[in-house]
N, C-alpha and C positions, 0 to 999 in steps of 0.2 A: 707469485704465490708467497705466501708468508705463512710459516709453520712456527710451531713452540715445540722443541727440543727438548727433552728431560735429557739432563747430564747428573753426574752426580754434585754438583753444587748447583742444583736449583734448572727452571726451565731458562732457555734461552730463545729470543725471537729471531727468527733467522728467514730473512728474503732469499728466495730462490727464483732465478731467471734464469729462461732459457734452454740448451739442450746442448750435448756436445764435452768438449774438452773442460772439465772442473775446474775451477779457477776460485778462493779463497778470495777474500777482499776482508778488513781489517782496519777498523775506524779508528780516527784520533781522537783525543779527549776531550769531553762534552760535545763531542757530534755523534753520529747515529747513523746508521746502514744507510739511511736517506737521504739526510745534510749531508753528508761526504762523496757520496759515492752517485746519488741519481744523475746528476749532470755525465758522469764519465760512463756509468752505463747505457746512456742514450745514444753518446756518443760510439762506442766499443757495438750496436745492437747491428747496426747495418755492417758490420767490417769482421765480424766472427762467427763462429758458432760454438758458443763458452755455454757455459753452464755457471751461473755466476750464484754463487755463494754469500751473502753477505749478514754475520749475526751480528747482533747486539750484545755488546758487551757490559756486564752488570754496570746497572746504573743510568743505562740509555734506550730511549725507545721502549718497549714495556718490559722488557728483561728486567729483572727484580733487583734492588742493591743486594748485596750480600751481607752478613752479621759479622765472618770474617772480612780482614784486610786484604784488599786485592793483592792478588802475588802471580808472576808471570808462572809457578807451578800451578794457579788453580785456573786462571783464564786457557793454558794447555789443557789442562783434564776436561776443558766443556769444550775446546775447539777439539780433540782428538772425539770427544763421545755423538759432536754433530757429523765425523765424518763417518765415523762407525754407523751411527743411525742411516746415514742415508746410501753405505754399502761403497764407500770412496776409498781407495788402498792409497793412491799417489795423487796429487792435487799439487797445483801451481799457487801459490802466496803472494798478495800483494796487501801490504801496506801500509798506511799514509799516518804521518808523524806518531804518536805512543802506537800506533796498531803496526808500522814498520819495525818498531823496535822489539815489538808480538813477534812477527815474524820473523824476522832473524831469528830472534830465540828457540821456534820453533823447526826452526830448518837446523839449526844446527844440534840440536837435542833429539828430534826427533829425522835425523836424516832420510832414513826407509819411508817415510811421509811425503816427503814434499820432493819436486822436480827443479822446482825454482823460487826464486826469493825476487822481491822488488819492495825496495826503501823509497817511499816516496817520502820526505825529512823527514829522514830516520835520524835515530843516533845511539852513541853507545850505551851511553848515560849521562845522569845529571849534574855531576863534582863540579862542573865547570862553578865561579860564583855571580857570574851574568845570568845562566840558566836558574839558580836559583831563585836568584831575584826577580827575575818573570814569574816565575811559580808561585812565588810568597807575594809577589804585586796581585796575582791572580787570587790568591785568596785573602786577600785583604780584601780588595774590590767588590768579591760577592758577597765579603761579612758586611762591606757598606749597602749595596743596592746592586739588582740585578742592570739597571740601565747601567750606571757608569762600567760593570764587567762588563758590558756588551761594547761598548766605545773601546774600550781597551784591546778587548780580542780584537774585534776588526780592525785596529790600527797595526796591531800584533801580527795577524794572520792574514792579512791582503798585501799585497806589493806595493808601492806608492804608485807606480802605472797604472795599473786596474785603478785602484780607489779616487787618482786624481780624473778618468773618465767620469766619474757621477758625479749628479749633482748633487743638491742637499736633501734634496726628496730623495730622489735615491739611497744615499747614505741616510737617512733616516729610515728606508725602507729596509735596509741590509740589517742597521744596529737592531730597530726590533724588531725582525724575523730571529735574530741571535737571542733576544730577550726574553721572547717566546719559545723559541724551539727547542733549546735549554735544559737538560735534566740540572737544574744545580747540586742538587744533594749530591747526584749519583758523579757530577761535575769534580767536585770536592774529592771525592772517594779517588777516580779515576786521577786526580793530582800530586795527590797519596801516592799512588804507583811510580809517578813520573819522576818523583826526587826521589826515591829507592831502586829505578831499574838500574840496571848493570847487564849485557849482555854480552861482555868483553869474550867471557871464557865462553860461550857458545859459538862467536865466532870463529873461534882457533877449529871448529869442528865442517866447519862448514865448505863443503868441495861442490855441490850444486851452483850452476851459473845465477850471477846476481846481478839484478839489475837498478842504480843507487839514482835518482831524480832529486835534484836540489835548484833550487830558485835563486836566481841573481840577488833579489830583491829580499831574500826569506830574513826577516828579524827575528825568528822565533827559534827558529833551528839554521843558521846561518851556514856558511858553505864550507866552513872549516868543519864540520859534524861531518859532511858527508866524506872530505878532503880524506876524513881517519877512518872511516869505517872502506873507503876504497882501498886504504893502505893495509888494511887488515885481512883484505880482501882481495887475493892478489888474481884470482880471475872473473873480479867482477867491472863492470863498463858503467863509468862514471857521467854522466850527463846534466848540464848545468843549464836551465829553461830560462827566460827572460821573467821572473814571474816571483810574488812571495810565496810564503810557506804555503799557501792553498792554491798551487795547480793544480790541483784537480777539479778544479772552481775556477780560476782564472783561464786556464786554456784547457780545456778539456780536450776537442780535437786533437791536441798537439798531442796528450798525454795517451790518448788512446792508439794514436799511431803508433808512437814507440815503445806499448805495449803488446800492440800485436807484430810487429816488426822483431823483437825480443822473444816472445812464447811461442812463434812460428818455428822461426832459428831452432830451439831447442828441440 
């Protein structure tokens, strides 16, 4: 089912599957409830009974950009007003690269909310000056053309395992589904967010079990992201997949395992 949420900053599109234990999900940037996350709800469909949540964040899917600068204060004010609308007190949080680093912030700001937290490459913030430099590559590329940002990400955001499996039809079929599927504007915006987060000091609040997923292979948010958000996190359980920054797309099975193996526990 797919509903449009009124929040107070604007409606938000928000997929809803399923029946059962609430379960949050939280896209990364320039992907969308459905690039991110349909593979791992397929997989997660025969193995739960979740109630899976998953909105669109301004700028992606038909949620609306916003006229303000995204700020992890206003993306909160529309994910606390989607759960109110639909009568959720506690809910489980996951996720995957800028919408990890959503959740943390949420979990630890809003503790009486949430049960649990899962970083799939997440991180704390963007100081590092490698990170920035993907960022400002990222937006240079879509000032040049949306194909060459698409070659980019995917070399960025897949593992070299996965991506050395295709062939070139393949890998032509991956770049433009990327070029296609794309909000760029709202792309842009959500970039904007990524060299400003910081979610250091929400972590120091945060006592809910967490669960941090990082990829051997990940270029994008590399294993030392998760290495410091585990240290910062002293009881949360660190796991390192054979995979780049998009498990959840590269191993889905695997990923869904050790999400219900994790939210069971709890």
């Amino acid at each position: 089912m797919k509903k449009d949420i009124n929040t107070p900053y604007g409606t938000v599109e928000t997929y809803i599957d399923g029946e059962g234990t609430p379960i949050l999900f939280i896209h990364g940037t320039g992907g969308n409830a459905m690039s991110n996350w349909s593979e791992l709800i397929k997989a997660l469909k025969p193995k739960t009974d979740w109630l899976c949540i998953r909105p669109n964040l301004p700028g992606s899917g038909r949620t609306p950009k916003l006229k303000e600068d995204l700020s992890l204060e206003i993306i909160s004010t529309q994910i606390l007003a989607i759960l109110d609308e639909l009568k959720i007190e506690k809910i489980h949080i996951i996720g995957f690269s800028l919408g990890a680093s959503i959740a943390l912030y949420l979990t630890g700001t809003y503790p009486e909310r949430f049960l649990s937290a899962t970083s799939i490459g997440g991180f704390i913030n963007a100081k590092a000056a490698r990170t920035q430099l993907m960022f400002h590559l990222w937006q240079d590329a879509i000032a040049v053309n949306y194909k060459l940002a698409s070659q980019i990400l995917c070399l960025d955001f897949f593992g070299s395992t996965f991506l050395m499996k295709l062939d070139n039809k393949e890998l032509d079929v991956l770049v433009k589904g990327t070029e296609i599927g794309t909000n760029w504007d709202g792309m842009l915006e959500q970039i904007k967010l990524d060299l400003s987060i910081d979610v250091e000091s929400a972590l120091n609040n945060i006592t809910q079990p967490v669960l941090i997923l990082t990829g051997a292979e990940d270029q994008m948010v590399p294993y030392e992201n998760a290495n410091e958000l585990y240290h910062h996190l002293p009881q949360s359980k660190l796991i390192e997949m054979n995979t780049g920054h998009a498990s959840v797309l590269e191993q889905p099975e695997e990923v869904a395992n050790l999400l219900v193996d994790f939210i069971k526990s709890k």
